[in-house]
C-alpha positions as CSV (number, residue, x, y, z in Angstrom):
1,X,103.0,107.8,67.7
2,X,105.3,105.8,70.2
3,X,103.5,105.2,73.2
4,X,104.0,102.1,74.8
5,X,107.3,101.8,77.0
6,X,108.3,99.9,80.2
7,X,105.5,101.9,82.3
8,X,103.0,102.3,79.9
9,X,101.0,100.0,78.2
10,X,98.6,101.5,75.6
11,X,95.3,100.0,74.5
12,X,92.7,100.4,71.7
13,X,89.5,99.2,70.4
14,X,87.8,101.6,67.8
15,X,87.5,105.1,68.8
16,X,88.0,103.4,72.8
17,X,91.9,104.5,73.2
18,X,93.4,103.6,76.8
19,X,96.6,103.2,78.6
20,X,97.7,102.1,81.8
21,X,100.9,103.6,83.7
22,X,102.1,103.5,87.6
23,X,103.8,106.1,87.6
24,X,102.1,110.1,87.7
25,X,105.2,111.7,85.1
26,X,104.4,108.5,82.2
27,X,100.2,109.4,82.8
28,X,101.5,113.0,81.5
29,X,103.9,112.3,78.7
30,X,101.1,109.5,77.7
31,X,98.3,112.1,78.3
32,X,100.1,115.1,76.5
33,X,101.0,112.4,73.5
34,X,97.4,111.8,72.6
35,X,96.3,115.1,73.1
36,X,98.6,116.4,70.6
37,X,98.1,112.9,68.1
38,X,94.3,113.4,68.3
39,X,95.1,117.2,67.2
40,X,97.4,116.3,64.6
41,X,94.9,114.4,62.8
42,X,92.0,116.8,64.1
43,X,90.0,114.2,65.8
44,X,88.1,115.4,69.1
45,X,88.0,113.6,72.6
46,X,84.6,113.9,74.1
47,X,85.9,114.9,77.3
48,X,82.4,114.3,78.9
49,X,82.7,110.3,78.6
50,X,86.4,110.5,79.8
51,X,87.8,109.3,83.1
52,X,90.9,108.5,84.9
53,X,91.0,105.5,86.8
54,X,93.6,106.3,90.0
55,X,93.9,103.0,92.6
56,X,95.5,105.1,95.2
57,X,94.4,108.9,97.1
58,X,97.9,109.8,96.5
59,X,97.9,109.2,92.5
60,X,94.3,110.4,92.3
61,X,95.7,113.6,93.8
62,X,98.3,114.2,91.7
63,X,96.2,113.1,88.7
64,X,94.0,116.2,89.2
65,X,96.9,118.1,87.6
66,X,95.0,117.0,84.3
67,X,93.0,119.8,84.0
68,X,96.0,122.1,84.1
69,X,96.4,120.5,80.3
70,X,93.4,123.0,79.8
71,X,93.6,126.7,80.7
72,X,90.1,127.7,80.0
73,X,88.9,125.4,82.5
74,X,85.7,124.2,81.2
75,X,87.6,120.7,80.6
76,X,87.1,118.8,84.1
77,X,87.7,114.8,83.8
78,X,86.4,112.3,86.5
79,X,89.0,110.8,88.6
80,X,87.1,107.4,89.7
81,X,88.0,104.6,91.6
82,X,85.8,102.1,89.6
83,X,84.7,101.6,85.8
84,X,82.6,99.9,83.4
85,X,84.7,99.6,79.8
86,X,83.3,98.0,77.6
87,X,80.5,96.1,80.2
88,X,83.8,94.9,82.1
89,X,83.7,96.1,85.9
90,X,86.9,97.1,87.1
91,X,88.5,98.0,90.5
């Protein structure tokens, strides 16, 4: 699975899989791309310690189109504005 690029930079540490991206459209073919690797090799996301970290209103916004990815809309991811991965704060 290819998914680093100009606008996306992927990163990993054990079952911790994360990538960055400014631009909304790269977030979704990055976000579809994992979704469809993790099925391929039938490994599950536990959606409830998922987030999305937006900077901005306007990409938090538009990142709420994630939970169109789920249709039975029991799915629902965080959008935040701060983190704590892996005991590193980040804003």
């Amino acid at each position: 699975m290819k998914l680093s690029n100009q606008q996306t930079f992927p990163y990993a540490c054990a079952d911790n899989w994360s990538f960055c991206t400014r631009e909304t459209k790269t977030f979704f073919v990055a976000f579809q791309k994992i979704l469809a690797f993790t099925s391929s090799v039938q490994i599950s996301i536990d959606f409830s310690k998922s987030w999305i970290w937006a900077t901005s209103k306007n990409l938090r916004q538009r990142c709420q189109l994630v939970e169109s990815f789920f249709h039975c809309g029991d799915i629902i991811i965080p959008i935040v504005t701060e983190v704590n991965d892996l005991a590193e704060q980040v804003q």
